[in-house]
BATI-790232 format. One line per 4 residues: number of its first residue (from 0); their letters; for each residue x, y, z of N, C-alpha, C. Coordinates in steps of 0.05 Angstrom, whole numbers, always signed. Example, Ala and Ser with C-alpha at 12.3 -4.5 7.8 and 13.67 -1.06 7.14 Angstrom:
BEGIN
0	as	+264,-114,+156,+246,-90,+156,+264,-66,+156; +257,-45,+142,+273,-21,+143,+258,+1,+157
END
This chain:
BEGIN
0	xxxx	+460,+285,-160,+441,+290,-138,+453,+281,-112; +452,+295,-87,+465,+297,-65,+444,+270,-56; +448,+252,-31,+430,+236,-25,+426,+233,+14; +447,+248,+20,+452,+252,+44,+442,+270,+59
4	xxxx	+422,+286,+49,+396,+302,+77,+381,+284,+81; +369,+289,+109,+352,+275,+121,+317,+285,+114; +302,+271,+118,+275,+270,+111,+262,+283,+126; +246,+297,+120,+234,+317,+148,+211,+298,+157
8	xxxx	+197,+294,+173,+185,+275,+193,+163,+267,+178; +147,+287,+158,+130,+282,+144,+126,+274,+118; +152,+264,+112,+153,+253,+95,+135,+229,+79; +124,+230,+58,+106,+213,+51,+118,+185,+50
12	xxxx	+143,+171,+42,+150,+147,+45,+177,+154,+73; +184,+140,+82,+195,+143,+102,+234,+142,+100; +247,+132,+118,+272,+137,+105,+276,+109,+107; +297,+102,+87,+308,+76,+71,+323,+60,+87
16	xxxx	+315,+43,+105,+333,+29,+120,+365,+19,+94; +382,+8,+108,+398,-9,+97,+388,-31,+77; +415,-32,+54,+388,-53,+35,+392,-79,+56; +413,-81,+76,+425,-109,+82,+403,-114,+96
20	xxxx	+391,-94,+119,+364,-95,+136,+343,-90,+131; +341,-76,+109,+304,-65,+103,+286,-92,+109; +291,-111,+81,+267,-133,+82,+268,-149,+108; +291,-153,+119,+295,-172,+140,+268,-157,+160
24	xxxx	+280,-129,+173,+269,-104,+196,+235,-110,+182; +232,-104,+157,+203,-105,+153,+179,-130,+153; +197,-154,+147,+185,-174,+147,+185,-185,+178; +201,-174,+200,+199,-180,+232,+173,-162,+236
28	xxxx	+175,-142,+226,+151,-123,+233,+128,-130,+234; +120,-136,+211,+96,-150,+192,+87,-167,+212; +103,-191,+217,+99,-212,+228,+95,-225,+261; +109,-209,+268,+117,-203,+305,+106,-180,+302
32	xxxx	+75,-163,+309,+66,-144,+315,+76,-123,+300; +88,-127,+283,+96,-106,+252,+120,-85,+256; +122,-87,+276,+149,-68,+284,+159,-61,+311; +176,-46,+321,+184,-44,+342,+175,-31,+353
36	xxxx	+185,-45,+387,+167,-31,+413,+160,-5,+414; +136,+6,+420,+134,+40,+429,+158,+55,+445; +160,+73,+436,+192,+80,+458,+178,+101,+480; +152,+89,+486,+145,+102,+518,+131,+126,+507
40	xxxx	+108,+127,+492,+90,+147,+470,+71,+161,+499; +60,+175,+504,+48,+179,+516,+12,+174,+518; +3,+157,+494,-25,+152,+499,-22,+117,+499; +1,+111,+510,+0,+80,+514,+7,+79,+552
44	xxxx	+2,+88,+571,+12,+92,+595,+19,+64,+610; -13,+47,+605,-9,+19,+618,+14,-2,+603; +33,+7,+588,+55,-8,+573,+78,+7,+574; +77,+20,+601,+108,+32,+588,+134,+10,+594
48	xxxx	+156,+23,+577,+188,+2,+564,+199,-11,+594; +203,-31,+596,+211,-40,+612,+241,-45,+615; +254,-41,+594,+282,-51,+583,+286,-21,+568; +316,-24,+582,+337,+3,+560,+339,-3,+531
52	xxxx	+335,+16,+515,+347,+4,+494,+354,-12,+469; +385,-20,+494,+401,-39,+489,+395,-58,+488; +376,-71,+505,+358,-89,+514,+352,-101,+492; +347,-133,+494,+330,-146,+466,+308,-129,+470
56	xxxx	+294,-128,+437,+276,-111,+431,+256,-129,+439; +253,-158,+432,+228,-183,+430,+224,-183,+469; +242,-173,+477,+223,-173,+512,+205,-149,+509; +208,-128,+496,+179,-116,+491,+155,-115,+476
60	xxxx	+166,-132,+456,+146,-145,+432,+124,-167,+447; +138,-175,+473,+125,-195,+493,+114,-181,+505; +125,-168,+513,+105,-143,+530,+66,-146,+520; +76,-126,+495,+53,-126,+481,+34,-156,+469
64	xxxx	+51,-172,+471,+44,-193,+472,+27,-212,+480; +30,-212,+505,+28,-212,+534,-10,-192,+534; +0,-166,+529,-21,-157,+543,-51,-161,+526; -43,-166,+500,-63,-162,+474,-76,-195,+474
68	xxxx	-54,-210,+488,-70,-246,+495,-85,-240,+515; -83,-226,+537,-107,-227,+558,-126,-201,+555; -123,-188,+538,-147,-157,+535,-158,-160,+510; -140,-179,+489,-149,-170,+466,-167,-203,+446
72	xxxx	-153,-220,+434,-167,-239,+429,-136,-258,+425; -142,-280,+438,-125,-301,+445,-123,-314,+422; -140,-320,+404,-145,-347,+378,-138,-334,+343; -152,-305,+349,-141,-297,+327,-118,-286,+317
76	xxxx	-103,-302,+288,-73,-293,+291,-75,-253,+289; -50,-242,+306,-43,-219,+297,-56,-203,+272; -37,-221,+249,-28,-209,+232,-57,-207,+213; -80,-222,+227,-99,-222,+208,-112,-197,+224
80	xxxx	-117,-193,+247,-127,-157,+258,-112,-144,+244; -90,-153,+249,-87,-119,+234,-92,-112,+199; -83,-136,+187,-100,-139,+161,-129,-123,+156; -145,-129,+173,-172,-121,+172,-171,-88,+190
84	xxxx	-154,-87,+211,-154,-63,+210,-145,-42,+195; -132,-46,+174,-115,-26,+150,-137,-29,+132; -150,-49,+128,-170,-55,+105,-194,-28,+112; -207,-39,+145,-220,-12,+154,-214,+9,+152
88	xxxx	-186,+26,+154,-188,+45,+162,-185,+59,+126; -174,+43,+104,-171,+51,+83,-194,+49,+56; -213,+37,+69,-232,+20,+49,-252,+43,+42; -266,+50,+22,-281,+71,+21,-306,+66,+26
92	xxxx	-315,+42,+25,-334,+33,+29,-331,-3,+45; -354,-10,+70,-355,-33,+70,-377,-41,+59; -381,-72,+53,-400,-79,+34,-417,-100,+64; -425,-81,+92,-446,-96,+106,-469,-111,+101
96	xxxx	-478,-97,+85,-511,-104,+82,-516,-131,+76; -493,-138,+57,-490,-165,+39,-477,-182,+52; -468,-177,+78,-453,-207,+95,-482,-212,+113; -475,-243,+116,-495,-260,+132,-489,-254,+149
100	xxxx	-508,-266,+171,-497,-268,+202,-473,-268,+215; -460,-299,+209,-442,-310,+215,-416,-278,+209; -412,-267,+179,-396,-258,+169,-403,-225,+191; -418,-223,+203,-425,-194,+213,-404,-204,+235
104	xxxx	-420,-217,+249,-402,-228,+273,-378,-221,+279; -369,-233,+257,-334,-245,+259,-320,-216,+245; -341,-205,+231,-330,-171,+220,-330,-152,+248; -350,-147,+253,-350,-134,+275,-327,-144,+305
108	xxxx	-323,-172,+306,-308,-183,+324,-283,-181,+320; -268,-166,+290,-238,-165,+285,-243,-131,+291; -264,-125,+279,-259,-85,+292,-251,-85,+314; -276,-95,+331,-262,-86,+356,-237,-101,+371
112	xxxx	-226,-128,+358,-196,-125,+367,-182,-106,+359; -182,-99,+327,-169,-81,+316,-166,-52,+342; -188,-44,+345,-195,-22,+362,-181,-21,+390; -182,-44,+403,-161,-44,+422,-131,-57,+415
116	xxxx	-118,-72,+398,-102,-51,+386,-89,-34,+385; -106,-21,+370,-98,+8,+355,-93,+29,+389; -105,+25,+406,-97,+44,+436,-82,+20,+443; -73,+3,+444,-53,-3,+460,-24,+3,+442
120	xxxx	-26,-1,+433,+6,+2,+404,+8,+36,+415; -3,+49,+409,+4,+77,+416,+13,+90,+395; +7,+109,+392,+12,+133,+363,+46,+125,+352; +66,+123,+356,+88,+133,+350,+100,+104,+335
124	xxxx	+82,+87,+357,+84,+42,+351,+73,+47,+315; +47,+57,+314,+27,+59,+297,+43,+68,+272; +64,+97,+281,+70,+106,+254,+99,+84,+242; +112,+72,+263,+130,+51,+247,+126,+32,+231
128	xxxx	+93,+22,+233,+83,+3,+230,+83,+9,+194; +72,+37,+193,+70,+48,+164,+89,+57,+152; +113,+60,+167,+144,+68,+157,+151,+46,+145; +152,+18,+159,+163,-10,+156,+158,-19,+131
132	xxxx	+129,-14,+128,+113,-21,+100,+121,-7,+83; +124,+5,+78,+135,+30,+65,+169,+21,+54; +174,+20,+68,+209,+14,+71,+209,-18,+54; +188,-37,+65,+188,-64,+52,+189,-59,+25
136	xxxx	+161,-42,+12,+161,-52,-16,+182,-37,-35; +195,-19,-18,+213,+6,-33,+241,-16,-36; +243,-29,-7,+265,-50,-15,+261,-73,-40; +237,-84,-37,+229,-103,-56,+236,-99,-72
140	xxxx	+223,-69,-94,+226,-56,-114,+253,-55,-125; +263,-38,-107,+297,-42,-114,+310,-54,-124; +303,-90,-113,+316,-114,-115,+304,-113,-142; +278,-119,-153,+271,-130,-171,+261,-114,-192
144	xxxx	+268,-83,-194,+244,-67,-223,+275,-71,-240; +302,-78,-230,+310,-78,-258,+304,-95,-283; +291,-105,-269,+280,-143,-289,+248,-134,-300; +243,-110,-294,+222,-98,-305,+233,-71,-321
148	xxxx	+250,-62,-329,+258,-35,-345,+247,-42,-368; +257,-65,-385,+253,-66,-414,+231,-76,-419; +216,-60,-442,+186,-72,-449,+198,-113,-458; +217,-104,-471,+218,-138,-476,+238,-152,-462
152	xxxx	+230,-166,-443,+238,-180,-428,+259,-206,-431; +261,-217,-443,+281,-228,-473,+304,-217,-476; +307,-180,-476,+328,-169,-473,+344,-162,-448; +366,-155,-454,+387,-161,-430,+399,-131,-426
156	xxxx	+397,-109,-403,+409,-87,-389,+438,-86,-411; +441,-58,-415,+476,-63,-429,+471,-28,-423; +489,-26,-403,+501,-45,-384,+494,-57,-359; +495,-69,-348,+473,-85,-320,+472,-63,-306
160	xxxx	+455,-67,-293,+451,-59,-262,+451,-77,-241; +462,-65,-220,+459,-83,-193,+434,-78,-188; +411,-98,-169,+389,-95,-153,+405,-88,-135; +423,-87,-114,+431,-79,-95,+434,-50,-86
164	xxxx	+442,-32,-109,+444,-6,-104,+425,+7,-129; +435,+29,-123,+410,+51,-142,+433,+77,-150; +457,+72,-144,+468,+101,-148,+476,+91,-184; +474,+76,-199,+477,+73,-224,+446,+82,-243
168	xxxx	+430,+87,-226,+399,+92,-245,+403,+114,-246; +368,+122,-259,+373,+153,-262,+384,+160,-276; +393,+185,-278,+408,+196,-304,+439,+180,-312; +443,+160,-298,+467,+155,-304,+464,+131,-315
172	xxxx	+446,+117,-326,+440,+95,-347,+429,+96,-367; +419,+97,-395,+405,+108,-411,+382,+101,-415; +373,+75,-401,+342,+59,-400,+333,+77,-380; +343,+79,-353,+324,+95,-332,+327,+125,-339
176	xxxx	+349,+125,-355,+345,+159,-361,+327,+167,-375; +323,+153,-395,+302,+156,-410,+269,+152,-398; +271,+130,-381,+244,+127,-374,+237,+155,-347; +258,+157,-337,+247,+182,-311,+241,+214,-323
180	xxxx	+254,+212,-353,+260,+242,-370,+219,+255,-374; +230,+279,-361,+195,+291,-374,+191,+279,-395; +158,+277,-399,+149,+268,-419,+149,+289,-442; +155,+318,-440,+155,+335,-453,+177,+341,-477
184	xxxx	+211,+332,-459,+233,+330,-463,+243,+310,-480; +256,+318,-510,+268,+304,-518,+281,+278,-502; +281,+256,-491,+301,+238,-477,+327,+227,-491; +349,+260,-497,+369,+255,-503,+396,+263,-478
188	xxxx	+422,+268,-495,+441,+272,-467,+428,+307,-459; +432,+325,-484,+429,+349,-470,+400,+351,-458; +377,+339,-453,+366,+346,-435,+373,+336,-405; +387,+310,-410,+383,+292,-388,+412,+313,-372
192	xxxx	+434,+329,-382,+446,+352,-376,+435,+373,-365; +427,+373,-377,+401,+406,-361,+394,+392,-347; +376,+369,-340,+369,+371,-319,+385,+362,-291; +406,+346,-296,+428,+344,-277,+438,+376,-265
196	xxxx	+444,+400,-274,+445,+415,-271,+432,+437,-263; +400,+430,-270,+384,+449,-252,+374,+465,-277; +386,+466,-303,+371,+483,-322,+349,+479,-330; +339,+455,-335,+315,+442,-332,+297,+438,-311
200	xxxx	+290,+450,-299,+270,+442,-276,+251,+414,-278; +257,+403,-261,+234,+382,-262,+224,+382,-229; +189,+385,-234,+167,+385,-206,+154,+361,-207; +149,+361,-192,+119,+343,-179,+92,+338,-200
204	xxxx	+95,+357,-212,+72,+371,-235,+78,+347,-257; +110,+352,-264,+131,+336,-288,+109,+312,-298; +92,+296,-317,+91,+278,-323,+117,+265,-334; +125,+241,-328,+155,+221,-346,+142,+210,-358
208	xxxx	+166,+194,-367,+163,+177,-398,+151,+145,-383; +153,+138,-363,+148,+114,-356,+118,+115,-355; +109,+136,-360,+69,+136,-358,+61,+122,-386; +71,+128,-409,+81,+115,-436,+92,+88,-448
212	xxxx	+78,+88,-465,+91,+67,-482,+119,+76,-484; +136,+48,-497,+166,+62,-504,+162,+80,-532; +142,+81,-542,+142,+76,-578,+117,+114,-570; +118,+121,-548,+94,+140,-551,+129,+173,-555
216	xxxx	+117,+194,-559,+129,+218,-575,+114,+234,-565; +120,+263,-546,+108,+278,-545,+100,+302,-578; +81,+304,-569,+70,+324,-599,+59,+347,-592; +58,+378,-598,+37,+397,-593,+35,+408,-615
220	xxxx	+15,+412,-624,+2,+427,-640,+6,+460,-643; +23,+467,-659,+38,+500,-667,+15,+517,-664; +0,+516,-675,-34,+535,-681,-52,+524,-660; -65,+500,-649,-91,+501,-640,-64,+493,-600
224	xxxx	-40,+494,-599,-24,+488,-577,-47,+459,-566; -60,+444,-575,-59,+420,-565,-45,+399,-572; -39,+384,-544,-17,+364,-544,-21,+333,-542; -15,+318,-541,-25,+286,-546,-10,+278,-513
228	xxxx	-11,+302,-487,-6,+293,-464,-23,+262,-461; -46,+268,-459,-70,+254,-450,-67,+232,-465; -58,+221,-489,-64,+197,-512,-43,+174,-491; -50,+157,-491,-36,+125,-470,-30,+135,-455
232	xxxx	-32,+150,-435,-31,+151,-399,-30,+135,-392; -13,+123,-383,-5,+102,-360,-9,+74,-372; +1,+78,-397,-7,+41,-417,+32,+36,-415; +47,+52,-401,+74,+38,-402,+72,+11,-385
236	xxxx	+91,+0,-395,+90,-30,-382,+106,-28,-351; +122,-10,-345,+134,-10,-319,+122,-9,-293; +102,+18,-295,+77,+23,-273,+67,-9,-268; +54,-21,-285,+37,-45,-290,+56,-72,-276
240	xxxx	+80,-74,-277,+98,-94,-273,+104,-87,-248; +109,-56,-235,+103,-53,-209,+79,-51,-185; +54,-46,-193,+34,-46,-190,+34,-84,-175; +31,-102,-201,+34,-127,-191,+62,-139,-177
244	xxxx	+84,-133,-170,+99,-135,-151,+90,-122,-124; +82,-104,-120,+76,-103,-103,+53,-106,-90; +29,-122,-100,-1,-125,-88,+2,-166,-96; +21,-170,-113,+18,-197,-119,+37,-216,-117
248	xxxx	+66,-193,-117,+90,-199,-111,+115,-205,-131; +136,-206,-127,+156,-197,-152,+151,-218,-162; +143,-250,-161,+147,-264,-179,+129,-268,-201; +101,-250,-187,+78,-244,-206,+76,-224,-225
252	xxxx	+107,-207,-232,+98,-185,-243,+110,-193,-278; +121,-209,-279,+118,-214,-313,+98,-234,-321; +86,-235,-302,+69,-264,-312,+38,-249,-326; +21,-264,-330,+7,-257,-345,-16,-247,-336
256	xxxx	-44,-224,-343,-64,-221,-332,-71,-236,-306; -70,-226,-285,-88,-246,-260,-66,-260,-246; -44,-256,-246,-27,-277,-244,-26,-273,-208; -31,-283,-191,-14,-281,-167,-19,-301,-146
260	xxxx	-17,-294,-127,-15,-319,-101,-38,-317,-85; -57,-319,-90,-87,-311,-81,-93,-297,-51; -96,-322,-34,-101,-301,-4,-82,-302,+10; -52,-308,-9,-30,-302,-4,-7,-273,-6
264	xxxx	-22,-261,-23,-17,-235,-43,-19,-226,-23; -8,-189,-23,-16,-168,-15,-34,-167,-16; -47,-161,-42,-71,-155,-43,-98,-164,-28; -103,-196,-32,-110,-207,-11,-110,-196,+17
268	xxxx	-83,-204,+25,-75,-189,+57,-91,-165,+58; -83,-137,+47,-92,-119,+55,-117,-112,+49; -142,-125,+36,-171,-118,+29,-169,-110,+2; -154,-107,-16,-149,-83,-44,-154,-97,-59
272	xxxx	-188,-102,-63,-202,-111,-89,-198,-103,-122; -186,-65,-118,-185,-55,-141,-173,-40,-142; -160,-29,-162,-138,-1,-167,-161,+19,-151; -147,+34,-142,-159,+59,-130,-133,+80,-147
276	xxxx	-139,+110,-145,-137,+136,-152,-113,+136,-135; -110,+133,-106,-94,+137,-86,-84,+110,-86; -74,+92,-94,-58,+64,-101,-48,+67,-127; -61,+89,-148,-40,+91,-170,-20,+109,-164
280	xxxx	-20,+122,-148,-4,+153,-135,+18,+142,-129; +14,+113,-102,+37,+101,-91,+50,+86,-113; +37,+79,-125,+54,+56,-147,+70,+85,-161; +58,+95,-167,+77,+121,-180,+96,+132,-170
284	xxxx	+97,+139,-147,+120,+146,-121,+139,+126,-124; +129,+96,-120,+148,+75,-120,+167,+64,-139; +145,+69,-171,+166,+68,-189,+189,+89,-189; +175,+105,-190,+200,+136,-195,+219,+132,-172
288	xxxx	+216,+124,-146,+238,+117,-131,+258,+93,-144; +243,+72,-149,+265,+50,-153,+279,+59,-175; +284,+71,-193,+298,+77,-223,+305,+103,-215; +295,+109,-194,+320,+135,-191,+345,+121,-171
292	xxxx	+370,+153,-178,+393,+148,-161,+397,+151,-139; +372,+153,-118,+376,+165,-92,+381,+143,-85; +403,+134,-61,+406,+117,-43,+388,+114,-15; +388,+134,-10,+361,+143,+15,+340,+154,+2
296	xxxx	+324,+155,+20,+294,+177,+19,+296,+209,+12; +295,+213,+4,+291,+240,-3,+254,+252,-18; +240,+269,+0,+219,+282,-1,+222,+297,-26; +240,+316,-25,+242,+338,-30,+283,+337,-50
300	xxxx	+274,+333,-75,+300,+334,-91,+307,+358,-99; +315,+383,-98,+317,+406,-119,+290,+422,-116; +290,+409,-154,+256,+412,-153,+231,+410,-154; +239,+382,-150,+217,+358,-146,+209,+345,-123
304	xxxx	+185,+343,-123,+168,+338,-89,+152,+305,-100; +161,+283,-85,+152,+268,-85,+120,+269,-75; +114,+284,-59,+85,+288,-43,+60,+297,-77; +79,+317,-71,+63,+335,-104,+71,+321,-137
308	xxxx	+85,+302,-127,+84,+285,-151,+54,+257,-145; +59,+250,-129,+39,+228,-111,+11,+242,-118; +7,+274,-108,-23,+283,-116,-26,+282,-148; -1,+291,-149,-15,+305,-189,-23,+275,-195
312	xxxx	-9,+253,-189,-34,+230,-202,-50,+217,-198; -54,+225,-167,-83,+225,-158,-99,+246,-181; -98,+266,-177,-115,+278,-190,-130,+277,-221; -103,+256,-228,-116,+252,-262,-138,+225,-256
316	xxxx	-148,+220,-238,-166,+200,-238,-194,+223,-219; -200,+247,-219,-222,+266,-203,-233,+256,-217; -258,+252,-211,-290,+262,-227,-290,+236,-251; -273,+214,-245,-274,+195,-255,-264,+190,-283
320	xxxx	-243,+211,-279,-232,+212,-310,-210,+192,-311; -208,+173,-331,-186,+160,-341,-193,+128,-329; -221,+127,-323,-231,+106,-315,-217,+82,-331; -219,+76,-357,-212,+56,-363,-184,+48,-361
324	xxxx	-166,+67,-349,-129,+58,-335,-137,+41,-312; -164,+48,-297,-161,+29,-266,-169,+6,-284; -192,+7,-302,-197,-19,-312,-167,-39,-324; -160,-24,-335,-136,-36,-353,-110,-51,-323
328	xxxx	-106,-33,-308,-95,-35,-282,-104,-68,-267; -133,-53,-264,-146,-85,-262,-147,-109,-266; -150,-111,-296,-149,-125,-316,-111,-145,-302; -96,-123,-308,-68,-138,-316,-69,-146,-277
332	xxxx	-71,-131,-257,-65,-149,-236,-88,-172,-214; -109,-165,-225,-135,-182,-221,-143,-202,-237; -140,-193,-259,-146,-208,-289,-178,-207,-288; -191,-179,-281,-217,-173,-288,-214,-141,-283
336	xxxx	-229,-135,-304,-226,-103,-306,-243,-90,-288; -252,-104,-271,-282,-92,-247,-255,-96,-229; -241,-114,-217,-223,-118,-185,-230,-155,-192; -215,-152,-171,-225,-178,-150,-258,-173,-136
340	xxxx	-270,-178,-152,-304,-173,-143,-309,-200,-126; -313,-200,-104,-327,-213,-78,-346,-226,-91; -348,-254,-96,-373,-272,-92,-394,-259,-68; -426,-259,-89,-445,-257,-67,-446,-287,-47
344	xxxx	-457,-277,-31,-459,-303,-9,-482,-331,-18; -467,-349,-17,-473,-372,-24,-492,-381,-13; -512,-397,-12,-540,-403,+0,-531,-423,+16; -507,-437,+11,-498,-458,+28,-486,-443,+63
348	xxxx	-469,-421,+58,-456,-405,+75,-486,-392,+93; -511,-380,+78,-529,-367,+90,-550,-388,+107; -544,-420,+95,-563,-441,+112,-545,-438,+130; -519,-450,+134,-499,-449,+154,-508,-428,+182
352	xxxx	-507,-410,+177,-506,-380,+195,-534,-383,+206; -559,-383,+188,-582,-378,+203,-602,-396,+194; -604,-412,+184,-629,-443,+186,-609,-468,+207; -589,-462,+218,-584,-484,+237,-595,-489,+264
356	xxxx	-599,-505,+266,-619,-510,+307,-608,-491,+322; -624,-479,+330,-611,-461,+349,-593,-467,+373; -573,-448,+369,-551,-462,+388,-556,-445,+423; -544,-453,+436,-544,-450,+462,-537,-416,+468
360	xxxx	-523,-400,+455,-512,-374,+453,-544,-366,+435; -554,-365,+421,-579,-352,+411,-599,-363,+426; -602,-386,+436,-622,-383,+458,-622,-363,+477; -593,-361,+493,-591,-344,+510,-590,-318,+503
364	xxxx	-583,-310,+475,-594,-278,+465,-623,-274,+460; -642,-290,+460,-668,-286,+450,-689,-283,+482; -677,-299,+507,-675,-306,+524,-673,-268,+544; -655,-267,+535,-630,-233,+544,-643,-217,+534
368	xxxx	-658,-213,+507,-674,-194,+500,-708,-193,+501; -713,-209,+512,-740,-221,+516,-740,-207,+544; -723,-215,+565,-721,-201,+600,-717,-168,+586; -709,-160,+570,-704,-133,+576,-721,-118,+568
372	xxxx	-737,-131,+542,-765,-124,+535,-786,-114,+556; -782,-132,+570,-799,-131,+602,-788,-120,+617; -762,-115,+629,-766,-96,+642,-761,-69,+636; -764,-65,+609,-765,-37,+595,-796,-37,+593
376	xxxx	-813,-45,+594,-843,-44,+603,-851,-41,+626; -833,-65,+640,-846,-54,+668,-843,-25,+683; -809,-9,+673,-797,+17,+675,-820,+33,+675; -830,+26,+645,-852,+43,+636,-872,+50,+647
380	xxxx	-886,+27,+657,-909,+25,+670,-911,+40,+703; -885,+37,+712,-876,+53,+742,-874,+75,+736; -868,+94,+716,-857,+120,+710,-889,+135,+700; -905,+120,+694,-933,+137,+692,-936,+142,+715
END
């Protein structure tokens, strides 16, 4: 496989920085306003680049810096807006009704930083932000799914692989050959031939062998043509070992049910209480990238579409089918087959918020709405 075309812009994961720079570039991102300056976007006007270039990049990271301490909120860190802004804009549901006072507050008070924000960064700031992330966990992965290939962990690569590169996976090892091989396809040399060659087509459509146990066998039935596609969907251990590297982190992913770094995790960070339909798609994208041989990004291989690979497994979760994989999903990176389910609010947290003496700020709201009462009456009373 060629690895050297470029990505067309819409690409669903973005293109592969250097392995020497990926994590470094993504973890500056993350952390210093998540990525680099806008290069002069046109719905950011009051920020345009002040510096060529060549220029240190962090005099425009100050820039924005600068402007988001005096417009936006001085006390709260960064990295937690934007946390809550990704959480907003991805969450299918918020759970309002059930936060106290205090928690409305301080919810509504990260939106609207989020919100200004999101117009000051500017469209083009916005899409690096999701390139970077993107690029982080693809590097992560890299470094670490070889220590996830074998169901038994005990056993040792023969012959190794570097974490460093990827041009040895894929068809050119017999663990990843086997695990990326249709699930349909014998996983021997002459298919893993055909398909190096193109006689084999493999799409987007393709289910692999990594959805599987090692020990599962495709079967169809001669007379009634049903097949045992559907029997362990996604009970392989690799998805599962990547899934928790990337929401809990690589050192969480052999460890056991639940295992991770609490409101340290991704998961934590980004709001992701529970497997979603569209979070098994990316973990699916991600595995099939790390164990393949591409060195860069590539959308579009031959005849395989990473995009249309990403939907077809969204789609095996429509209409709520295959419910018990999110559970099981769950289970191994939550260590509860519901998510990370939110404590209801504590009676201690709900005295806190609203049985305390009234403070000086709710006098003066009760105060503020009491005058407007009246003169929205008195309005009234002039207008007859």
């Amino acid at each position: 496989m060629s690895s050297s075309e470029e990505p067309p812009p819409d690409s669903v994961v973005a293109a592969q920085p250097s392995a020497e720079d990926a994590e470094a570039a993504a973890t500056e991102a993350i952390n210093a306003l998540l990525n680099r300056a806008d290069q002069g976007s046109d719905d950011t006007p009051s920020l345009k680049r002040k510096h060529a270039d060549k220029d240190d990049i962090s005099l425009t990271l100050k820039d924005y810096g600068r402007a988001f301490l005096r417009l936006g909120d001085p006390f709260t860190p960064v990295d937690d807006i934007i946390q809550h802004g990704i959480f907003i804009e991805t969450t299918e549901e918020v759970d309002y009704p059930k936060m106290n006072k205090r928690q409305r507050e301080v919810f509504d008070r990260n939106t609207e930083s989020w919100e200004i924000l999101w117009r000051m960064i500017g469209q083009s700031f916005r899409e690096q932000m999701i390139i970077l992330t993107k690029n982080q966990d693809a590097s992560t992965i890299k470094k670490n799914i070889i220590n996830y290939l074998l169901a038994d962990t005990s056993a040792a690569l023969d012959p190794p692989l570097q974490p460093s590169t990827r041009v040895n996976r894929g068809r050119h090892h017999t663990v990843t050959a086997r695990l990326t091989c249709p699930a349909k396809r014998v996983p021997d040399e002459n298919t893993f031939k055909g398909i190096a060659t193109g006689a084999i087509p493999v799409t987007g459509k393709s289910f692999r062998r990594f959805f599987y146990p090692d020990d599962w066998t495709y079967v169809k039935d001669p007379v009634t043509k049903e097949s045992n596609i559907m029997d362990n969907l996604f009970e392989g251990h690799l998805m599962i070992r990547v899934a928790k590297c990337i929401l809990q982190g690589p050192s969480s992913a052999l460890k056991g049910p639940g295992a991770g770094r609490g409101d340290q995790g991704n998961a934590a960070k980004i709001g992701a209480r529970a497997i979603t339909k569209r979070l098994m798609g990316y973990i699916g994208i991600q595995t099939l990238f790390g164990i393949s041989d591409l060195e860069t990004w590539k959308q579009v291989d031959g005849t395989f579409d990473y995009e249309e690979f990403y939907w077809t497994i969204v789609s095996l979760f429509d209409d709520d089918d295959n419910a018990q994989v999110l559970e099981h999903f769950n289970h191994q990176v939550f260590g509860n087959a519901a998510g990370n389910v939110k404590p209801s609010t504590s009676a201690s947290d709900a005295a806190a918020s609203d049985d305390d003496e009234e403070s000086d700020l709710d006098a003066y709201k009760a105060l503020r709405a009491a005058k407007k009462a009246r003169l929205d009456a008195a309005a009234a009373t002039t207008t007859q």
